[in-house]
C-alpha positions in Angstrom: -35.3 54.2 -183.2 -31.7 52.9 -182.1 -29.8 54.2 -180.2 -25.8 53.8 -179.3 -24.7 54.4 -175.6 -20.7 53.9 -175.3 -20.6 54.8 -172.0 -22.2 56.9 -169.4 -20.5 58.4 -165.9 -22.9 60.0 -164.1 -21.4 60.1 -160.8 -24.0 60.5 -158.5 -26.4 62.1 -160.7 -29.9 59.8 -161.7 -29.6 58.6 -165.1 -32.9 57.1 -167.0 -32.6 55.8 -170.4 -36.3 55.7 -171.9 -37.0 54.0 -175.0 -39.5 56.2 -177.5 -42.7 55.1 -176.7 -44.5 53.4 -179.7 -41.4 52.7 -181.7 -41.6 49.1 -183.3 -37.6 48.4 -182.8 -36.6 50.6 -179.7 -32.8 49.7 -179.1 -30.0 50.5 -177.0 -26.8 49.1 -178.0 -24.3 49.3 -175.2 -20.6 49.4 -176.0 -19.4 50.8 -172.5 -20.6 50.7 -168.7 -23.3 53.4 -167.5 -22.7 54.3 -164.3 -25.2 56.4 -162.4 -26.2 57.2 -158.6 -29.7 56.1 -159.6 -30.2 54.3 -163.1 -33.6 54.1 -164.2 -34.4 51.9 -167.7 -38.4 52.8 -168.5 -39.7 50.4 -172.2 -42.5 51.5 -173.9 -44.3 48.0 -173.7 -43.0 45.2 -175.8 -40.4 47.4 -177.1 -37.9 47.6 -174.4 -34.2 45.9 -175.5 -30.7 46.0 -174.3 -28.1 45.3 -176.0 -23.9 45.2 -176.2 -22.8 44.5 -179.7 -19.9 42.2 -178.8 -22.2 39.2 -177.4 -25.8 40.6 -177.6 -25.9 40.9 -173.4 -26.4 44.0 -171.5 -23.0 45.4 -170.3 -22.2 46.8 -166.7 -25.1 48.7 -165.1 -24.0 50.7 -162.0 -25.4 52.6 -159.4 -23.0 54.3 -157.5 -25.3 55.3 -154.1 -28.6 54.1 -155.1 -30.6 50.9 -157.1 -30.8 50.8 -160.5 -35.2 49.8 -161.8 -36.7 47.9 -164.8 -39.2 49.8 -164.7 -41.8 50.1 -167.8 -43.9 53.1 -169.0 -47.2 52.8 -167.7 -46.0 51.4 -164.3 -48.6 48.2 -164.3 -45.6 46.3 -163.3 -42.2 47.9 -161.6 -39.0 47.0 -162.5 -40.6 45.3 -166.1 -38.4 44.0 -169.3 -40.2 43.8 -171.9 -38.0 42.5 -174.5 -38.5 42.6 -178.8 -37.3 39.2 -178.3 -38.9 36.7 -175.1 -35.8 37.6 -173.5 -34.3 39.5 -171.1 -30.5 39.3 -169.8 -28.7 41.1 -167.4 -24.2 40.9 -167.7 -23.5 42.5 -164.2 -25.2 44.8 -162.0 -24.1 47.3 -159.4 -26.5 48.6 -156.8 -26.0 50.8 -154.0 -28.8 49.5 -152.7 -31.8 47.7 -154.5 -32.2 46.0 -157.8 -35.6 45.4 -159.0 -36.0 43.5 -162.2 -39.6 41.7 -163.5 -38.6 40.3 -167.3 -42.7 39.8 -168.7 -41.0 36.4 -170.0 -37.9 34.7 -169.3 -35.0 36.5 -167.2 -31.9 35.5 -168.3 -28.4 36.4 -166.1 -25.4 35.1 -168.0 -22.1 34.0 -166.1 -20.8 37.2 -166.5 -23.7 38.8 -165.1 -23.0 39.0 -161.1 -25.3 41.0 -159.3 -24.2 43.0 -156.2 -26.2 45.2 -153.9 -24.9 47.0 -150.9 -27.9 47.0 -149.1 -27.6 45.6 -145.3 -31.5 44.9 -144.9 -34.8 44.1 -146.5 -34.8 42.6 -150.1 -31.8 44.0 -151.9 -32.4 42.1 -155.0 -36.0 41.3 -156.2 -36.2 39.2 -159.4 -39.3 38.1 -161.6 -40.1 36.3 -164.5 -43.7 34.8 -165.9 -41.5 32.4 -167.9 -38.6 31.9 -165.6 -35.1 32.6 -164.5 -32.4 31.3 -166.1 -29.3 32.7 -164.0 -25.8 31.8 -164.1 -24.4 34.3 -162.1 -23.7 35.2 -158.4 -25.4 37.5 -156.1 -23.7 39.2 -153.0 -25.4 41.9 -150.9 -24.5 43.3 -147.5 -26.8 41.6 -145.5 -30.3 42.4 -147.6 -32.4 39.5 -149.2 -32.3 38.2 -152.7 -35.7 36.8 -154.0 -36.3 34.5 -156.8 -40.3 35.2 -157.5 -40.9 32.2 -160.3 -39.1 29.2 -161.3 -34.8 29.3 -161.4 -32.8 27.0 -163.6 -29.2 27.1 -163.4 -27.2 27.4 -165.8 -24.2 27.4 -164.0 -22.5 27.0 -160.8 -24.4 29.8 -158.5 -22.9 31.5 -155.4 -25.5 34.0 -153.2 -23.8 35.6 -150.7 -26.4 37.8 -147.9 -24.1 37.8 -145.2 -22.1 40.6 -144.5 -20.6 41.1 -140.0 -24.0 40.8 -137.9 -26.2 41.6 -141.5 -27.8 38.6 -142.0 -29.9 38.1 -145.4 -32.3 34.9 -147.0 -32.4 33.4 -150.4 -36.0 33.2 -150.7 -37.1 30.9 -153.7 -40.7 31.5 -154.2 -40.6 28.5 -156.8 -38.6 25.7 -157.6 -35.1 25.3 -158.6 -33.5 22.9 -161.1 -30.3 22.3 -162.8 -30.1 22.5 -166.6 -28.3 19.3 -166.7 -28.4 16.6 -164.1 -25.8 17.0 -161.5 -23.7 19.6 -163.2 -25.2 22.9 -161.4 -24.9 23.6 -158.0 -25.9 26.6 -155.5 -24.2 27.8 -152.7 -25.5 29.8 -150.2 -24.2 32.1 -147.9 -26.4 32.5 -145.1 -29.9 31.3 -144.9 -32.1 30.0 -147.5 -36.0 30.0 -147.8 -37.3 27.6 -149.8 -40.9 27.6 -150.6 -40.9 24.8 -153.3 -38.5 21.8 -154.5 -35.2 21.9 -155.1 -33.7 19.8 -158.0 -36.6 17.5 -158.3 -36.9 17.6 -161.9 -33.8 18.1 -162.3 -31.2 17.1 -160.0 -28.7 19.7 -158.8 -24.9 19.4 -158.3 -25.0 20.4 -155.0 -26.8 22.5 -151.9 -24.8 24.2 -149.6 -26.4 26.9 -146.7 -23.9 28.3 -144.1 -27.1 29.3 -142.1 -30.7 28.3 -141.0 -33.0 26.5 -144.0 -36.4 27.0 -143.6 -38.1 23.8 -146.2 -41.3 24.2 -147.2 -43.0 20.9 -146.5 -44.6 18.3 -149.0 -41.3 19.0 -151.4 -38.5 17.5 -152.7 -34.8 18.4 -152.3 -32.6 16.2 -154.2 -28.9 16.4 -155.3 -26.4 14.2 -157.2 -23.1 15.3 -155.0 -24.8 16.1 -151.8 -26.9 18.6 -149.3 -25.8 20.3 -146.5 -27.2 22.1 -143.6 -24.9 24.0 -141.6 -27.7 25.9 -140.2 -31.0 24.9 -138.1 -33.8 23.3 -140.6 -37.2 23.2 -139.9 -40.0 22.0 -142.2 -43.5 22.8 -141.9 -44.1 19.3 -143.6 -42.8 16.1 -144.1 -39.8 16.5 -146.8 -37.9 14.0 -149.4 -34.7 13.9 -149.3 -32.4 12.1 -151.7 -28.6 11.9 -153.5 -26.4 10.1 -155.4 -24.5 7.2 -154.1 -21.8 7.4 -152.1 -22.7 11.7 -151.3 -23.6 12.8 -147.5 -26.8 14.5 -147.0 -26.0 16.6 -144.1 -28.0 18.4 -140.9 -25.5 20.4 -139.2 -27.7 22.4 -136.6 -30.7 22.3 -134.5 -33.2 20.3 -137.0 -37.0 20.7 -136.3 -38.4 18.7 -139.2 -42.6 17.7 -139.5 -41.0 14.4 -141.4 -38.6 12.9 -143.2 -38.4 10.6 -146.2 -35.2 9.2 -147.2 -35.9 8.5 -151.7 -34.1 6.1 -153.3 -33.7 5.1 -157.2 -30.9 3.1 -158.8 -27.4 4.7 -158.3 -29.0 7.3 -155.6 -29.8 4.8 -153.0 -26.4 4.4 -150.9 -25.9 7.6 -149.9 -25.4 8.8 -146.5 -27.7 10.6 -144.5 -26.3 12.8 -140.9 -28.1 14.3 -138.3 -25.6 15.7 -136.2 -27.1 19.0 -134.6 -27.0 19.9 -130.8 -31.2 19.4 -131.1 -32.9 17.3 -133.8 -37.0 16.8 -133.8 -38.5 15.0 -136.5 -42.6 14.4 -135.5 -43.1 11.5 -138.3 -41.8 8.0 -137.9 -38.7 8.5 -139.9 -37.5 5.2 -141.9 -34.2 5.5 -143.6 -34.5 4.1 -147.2 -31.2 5.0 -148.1 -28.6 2.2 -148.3 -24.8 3.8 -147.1 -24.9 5.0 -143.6 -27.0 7.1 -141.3 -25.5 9.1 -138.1 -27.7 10.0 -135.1 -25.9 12.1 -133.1 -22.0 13.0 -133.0 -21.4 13.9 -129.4 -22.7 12.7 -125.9 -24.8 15.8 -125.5 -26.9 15.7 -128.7 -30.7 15.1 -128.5 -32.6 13.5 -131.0 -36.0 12.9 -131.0 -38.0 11.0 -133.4 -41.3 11.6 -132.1 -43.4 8.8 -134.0 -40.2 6.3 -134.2 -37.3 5.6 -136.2 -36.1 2.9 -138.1 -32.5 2.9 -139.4 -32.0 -1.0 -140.9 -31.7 -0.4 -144.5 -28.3 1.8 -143.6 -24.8 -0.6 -143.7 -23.8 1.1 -141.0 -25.8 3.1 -138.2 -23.7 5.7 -136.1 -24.8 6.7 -132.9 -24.2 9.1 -130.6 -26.1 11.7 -127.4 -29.6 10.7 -126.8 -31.7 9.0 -129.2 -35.6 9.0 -128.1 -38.8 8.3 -129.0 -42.2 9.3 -127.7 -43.6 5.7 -126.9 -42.7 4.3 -130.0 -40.4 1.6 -131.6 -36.4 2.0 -132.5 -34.4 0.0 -134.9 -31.0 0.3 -135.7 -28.9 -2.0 -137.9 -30.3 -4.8 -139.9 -29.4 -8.7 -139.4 -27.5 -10.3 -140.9 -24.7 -7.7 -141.9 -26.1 -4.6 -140.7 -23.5 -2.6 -138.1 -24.3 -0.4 -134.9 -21.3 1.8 -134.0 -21.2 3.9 -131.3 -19.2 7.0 -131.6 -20.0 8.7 -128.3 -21.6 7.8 -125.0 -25.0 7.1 -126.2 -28.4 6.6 -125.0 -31.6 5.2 -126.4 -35.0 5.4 -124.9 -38.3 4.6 -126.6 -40.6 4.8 -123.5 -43.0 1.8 -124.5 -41.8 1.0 -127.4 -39.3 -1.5 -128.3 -35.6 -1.0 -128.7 -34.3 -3.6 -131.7 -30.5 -3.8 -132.4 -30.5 -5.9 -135.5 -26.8 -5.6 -136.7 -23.4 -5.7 -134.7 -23.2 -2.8 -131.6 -19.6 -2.1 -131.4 -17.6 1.5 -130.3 -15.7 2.0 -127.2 -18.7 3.8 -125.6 -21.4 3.3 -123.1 -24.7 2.3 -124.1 -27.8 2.5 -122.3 -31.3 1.4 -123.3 -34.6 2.7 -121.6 -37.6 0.5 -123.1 -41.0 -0.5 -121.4 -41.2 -2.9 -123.7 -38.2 -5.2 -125.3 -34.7 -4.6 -125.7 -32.9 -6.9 -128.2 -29.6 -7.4 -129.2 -29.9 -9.9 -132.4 -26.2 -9.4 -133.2 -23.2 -9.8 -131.2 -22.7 -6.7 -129.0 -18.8 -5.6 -128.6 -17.5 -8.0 -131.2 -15.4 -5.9 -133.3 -14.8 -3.4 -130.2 -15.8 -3.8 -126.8 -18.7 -1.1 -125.3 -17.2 0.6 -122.2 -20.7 -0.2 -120.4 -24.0 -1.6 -121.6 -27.2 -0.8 -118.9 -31.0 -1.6 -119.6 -33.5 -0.2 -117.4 -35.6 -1.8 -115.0 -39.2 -2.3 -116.9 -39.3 -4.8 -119.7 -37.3 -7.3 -120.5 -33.3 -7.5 -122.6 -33.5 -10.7 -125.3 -30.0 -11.3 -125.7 -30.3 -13.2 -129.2 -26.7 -12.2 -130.7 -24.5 -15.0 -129.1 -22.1 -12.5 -127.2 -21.4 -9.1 -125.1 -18.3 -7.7 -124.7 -17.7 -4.7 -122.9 -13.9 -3.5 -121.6 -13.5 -0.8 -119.0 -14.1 -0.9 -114.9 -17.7 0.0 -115.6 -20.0 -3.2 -116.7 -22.5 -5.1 -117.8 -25.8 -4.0 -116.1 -29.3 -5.7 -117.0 -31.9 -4.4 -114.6 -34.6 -5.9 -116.4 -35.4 -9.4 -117.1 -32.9 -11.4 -119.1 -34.1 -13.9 -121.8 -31.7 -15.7 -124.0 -32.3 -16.3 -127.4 -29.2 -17.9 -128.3 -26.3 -19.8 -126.8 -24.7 -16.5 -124.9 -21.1 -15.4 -123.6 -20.8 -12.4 -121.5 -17.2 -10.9 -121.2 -16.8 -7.7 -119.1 -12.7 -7.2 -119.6 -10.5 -4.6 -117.3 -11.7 -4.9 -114.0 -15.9 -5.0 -115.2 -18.6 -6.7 -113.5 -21.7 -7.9 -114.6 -25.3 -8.2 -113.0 -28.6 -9.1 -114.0 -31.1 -7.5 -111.5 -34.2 -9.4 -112.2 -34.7 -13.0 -114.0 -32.7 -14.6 -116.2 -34.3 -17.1 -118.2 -34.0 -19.0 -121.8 -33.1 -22.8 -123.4 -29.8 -21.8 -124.4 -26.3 -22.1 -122.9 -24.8 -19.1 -120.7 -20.9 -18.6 -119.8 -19.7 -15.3 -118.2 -16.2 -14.3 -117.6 -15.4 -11.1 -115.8 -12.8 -10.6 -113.4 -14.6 -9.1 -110.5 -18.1 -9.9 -109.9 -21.1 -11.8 -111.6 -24.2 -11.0 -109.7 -27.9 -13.1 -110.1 -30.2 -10.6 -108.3 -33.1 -12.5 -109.4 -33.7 -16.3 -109.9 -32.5 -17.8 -112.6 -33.8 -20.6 -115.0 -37.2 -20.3 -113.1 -39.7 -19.5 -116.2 -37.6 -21.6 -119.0 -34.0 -23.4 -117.5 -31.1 -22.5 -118.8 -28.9 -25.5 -121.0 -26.2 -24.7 -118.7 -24.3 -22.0 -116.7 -20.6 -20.9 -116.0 -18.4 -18.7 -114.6 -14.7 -18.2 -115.7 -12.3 -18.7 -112.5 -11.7 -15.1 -112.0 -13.8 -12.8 -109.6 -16.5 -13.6 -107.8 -20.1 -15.1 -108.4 -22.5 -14.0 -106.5 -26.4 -15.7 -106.0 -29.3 -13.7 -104.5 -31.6 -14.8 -105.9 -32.1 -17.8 -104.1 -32.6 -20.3 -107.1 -30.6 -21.6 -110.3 -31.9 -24.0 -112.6 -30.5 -25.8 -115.6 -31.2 -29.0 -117.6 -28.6 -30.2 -120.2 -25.3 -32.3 -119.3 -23.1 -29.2 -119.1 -25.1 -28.3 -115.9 -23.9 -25.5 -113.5 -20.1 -25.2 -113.5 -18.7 -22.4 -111.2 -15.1 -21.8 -111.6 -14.9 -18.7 -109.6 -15.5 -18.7 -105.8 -18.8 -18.1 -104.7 -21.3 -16.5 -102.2 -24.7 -17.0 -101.6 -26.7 -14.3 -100.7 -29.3 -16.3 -99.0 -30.6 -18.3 -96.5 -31.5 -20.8 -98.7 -30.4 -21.3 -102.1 -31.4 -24.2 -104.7 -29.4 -25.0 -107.4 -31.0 -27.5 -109.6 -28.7 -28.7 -112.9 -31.3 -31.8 -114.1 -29.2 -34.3 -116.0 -25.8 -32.4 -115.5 -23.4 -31.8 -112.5 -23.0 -28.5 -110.1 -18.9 -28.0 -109.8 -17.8 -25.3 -107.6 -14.0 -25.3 -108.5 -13.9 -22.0 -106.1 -14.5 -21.3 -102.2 -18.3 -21.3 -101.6 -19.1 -18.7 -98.8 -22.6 -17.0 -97.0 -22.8 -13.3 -97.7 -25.3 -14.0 -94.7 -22.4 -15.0 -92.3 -21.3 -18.3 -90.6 -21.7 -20.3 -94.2 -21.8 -22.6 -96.4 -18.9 -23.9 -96.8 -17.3 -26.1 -99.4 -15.6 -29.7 -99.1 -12.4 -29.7 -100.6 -11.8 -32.1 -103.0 -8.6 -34.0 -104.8 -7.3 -32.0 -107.5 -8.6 -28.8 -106.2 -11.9 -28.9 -106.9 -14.8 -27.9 -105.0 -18.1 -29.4 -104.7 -21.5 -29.2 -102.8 -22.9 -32.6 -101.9 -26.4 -33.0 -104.0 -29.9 -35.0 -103.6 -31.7 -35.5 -106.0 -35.4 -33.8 -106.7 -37.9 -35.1 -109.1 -39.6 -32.9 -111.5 -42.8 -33.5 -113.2 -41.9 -35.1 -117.1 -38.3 -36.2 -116.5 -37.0 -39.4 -114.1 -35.9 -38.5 -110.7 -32.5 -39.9 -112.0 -32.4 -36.9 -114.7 -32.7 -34.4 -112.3 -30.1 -33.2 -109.2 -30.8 -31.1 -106.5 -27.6 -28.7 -105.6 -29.3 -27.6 -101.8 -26.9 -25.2 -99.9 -27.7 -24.1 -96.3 -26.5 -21.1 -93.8 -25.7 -23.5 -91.3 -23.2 -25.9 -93.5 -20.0 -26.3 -92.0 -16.3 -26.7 -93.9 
């Protein structure tokens, strides 16, 4: 039986087209829309086919104020195709309110075939397939759900739209999703986006777009060629792979509550750039980015990231940084050495409790910087090189290992270590504009140490006491100021104090080994009534020495700079 329908206009009135049941080549050929307030297709098991003679697709199916159902006759399964061929393809569908379509193989929607439902709530378009979906075509609703139930290839560029004022609908993928061809199909949604398997892991999409939260199930893959993006919150309920093409941005735009995170790589999807940028980002795994361009943490002062089991961002050129950065008592890393890069694009903080804080690469951005570590801070590459920090501050427990040769910072704030200090390589500190710089505790390490600031270096704590320093100088502006009652070095340069000087004292020793203490500056008591320094010809300054013997050397390589309270001009 065949049968030719060129065009139905039912208003409002139900329509239902019902192919004669036991017919071996039930047909419909459709040459013009039907149009319906309810549209109702019933197939007599396998016999169920729509046609439109021009391109073998089914044409326009409306329903003006209701849904239109694949429904066939026995009801075992609602909204059921059942094609001659294994196919069934839709070519644009109106609903007033649901569409409900299970194809009992593969469901096919061509370009043409965009799907629109008016429904503000529930699931407004319901789609099934044993065999699969195949869908090229876009799918808007007024706020209601649209549900994938089995496995979606697309065959084109796809657009859902569930969004519609305060109506705010899910793409809910109930299995995975592939592009036909690698990196030449992408999906956009509008509004939020369910995934309960992978996403372009067989076969890489285009892109992933979703305006609103992504909820990822865990244990999956979500790969791209051009790029993801989350404009939304994300949370996973396991630890997800992410991965794209070189030189694309995967992106987490709002609050992030991830189990884990694995950055893939392969050739040519390995430099690609991964941001977390929400106001609240949790990741419970120790996160180690794989991927090769650049990572952001953070882009604003008030962002909070926490990677509860660590984080590691070395592989990254570049690691950006911004808000808070924290651990729960476990190790961070950022930038690798050599030619790894730290940049600082807001005031940023970095705490990992007792873990240890590593900056392997350069740490430059004209931002403060503080670092809260029980256990070891370490700069291995120059800090402020490129651009000068506005501050740098370490907390008091553990201890800073300055191993990167330099700090630069350039603002009235300063350099603040309030920790110990040990040097790991011949160090100048520079605090520029009116910045000081203290070190609170020890200061200790076999290396040479200038600093130049032009209001005050302070030594809280001794210095040189565990390992001397090679030698130690100030540049001739500001002030330098001892408290901690004892400075040793042992190589030729000595102690060489250009700046004037107060000792905050009683009794200070200032022991140079081989080498010379010059005070080129005023020496002065912040105790009161002294010491004093004996000018000198060409305007320097120096403290009269004895010399002290130390176990290993000759008394002749060692001097004694002794200063007391009670020395007189």
């Amino acid at each position: 039986v065949s049968v030719t329908v060129t065009g139905i206009n039912a208003g409002t009135a139900t329509v239902r087209l019902v192919t004669v049941s036991g017919a071996t080549a039930s047909s419909v050929t459709q040459t013009r829309p039907v149009l319906a307030g309810e549209l109702g297709l019933e197939g007599a098991g396998t016999d169920w086919t729509l046609t439109n003679s021009a391109n073998d697709l089914v044409g326009i199916l409306a329903a003006n104020t209701g849904s239109v159902e694949f429904r066939d006759v026995d009801d075992l399964t609602i909204g059921t195709v059942a094609a001659v061929t294994p196919q069934s393809t839709i070519s644009g569908i109106t609903v007033a309110r649901t569409l409900d379509v299970t194809a009992g193989t593969t469901l096919t929607i061509t370009a043409a075939g965009d799907i629109v439902s008016s429904a503000t709530s529930g699931t407004a378009v319901n789609l099934s397939a044993a065999s699969g979906i195949a869908t090229a075509g876009d799918v808007t609703t007024a706020g209601g759900d649209v549900k994938f139930n089995h496995a979606t290839t697309l065959t084109g560029d796809i657009a859902i739209d569930v969004e519609d004022g305060a109506n705010k609908g899910t793409a809910r993928f109930l299995s995975t999703v592939n592009a036909t061809t690698a990196g030449q199909q992408a999906l956009a949604i509008t509004g939020k986006l369910n995934a309960g398997d992978a996403i372009g892991l067989t076969t890489a999409l285009k892109s992933l777009s979703v305006s609103n939260d992504a909820t990822l199930a865990g244990g999956r893959t979500f790969r791209t060629t051009g790029g993801l993006t989350f404009s939304g919150g994300a949370t996973s309920t396991g630890t997800i792979t992410i991965q794209a093409n070189d030189g694309s941005t995967i992106g987490f735009r709002g609050t992030t509550s991830l189990d884990g995170l694995v950055t893939a790589t392969a050739t040519g999807a390995a430099a690609y750039h991964v941001e977390l940028t929400g106001p609240s980002v949790t990741v419970a795994n120790a996160v180690t980015f794989a991927n090769s361009g650049t990572v952001m943490l953070g882009d604003g002062s008030d962002d909070d990231l926490h990677f509860v089991g660590g984080v590691t961002s070395t592989a990254p050129a570049t690691t950006k940084l911004a808000g808070t950065v924290r651990t729960t008592d476990a190790a961070g890393s950022f930038g690798r050495k050599p030619g790894g890069v730290v940049e600082l694009i807001a005031n940023t903080t970095v705490t990992t409790g007792l873990g240890n804080a590593t900056f392997g690469g350069t740490v430059d951005g004209p931002h403060r910087l503080d670092v809260n570590a029980t256990g070891d801070t370490t700069f291995s590459s120059a800090v402020g090189g490129g651009t000068p920090l506005t501050h740098l501050e370490t907390d008091a427990p553990g201890r800073t290992l300055l191993d990167g040769g330099s700090v630069r910072t350039a603002s009235p704030s300063s350099q603040v270590y309030n920790d110990d200090v040990v040097l790991g390589a011949n160090t100048t500190l520079t605090a520029e504009n009116g910045g000081g710089v203290t070190f609170a505790k020890t200061l200790n390490g076999g290396y040479t140490l200038a600093v130049n600031t032009t209001v005050t270096t302070t030594f809280v704590g001794t210095v040189g006491n565990g390992t001397p320093l090679k030698s130690l100088s100030t540049d001739a502006l500001g002030t330098t100021r001892i408290n901690g009652g004892a400075v040793t070095t042992n190589d030729a340069g000595g102690q060489v104090y250009n700046d004037a000087v107060e000792i905050g004292v009683a009794d200070a020793t200032l022991a140079a080994g081989i080498g010379p203490v010059t005070f080129n500056g005023a020496v002065d008591s912040a105790t009161g009534g002294g010491p004093r320094s004996h000018r000198q010809p060409r305007g320097h300054h120096h403290v009269h020495s004895r010399r002290r013997h130390h176990p290993g050397t000759t008394e002749s390589q060692q001097r004694r700079e002794k200063t007391h309270s009670n020395q007189t001009r």
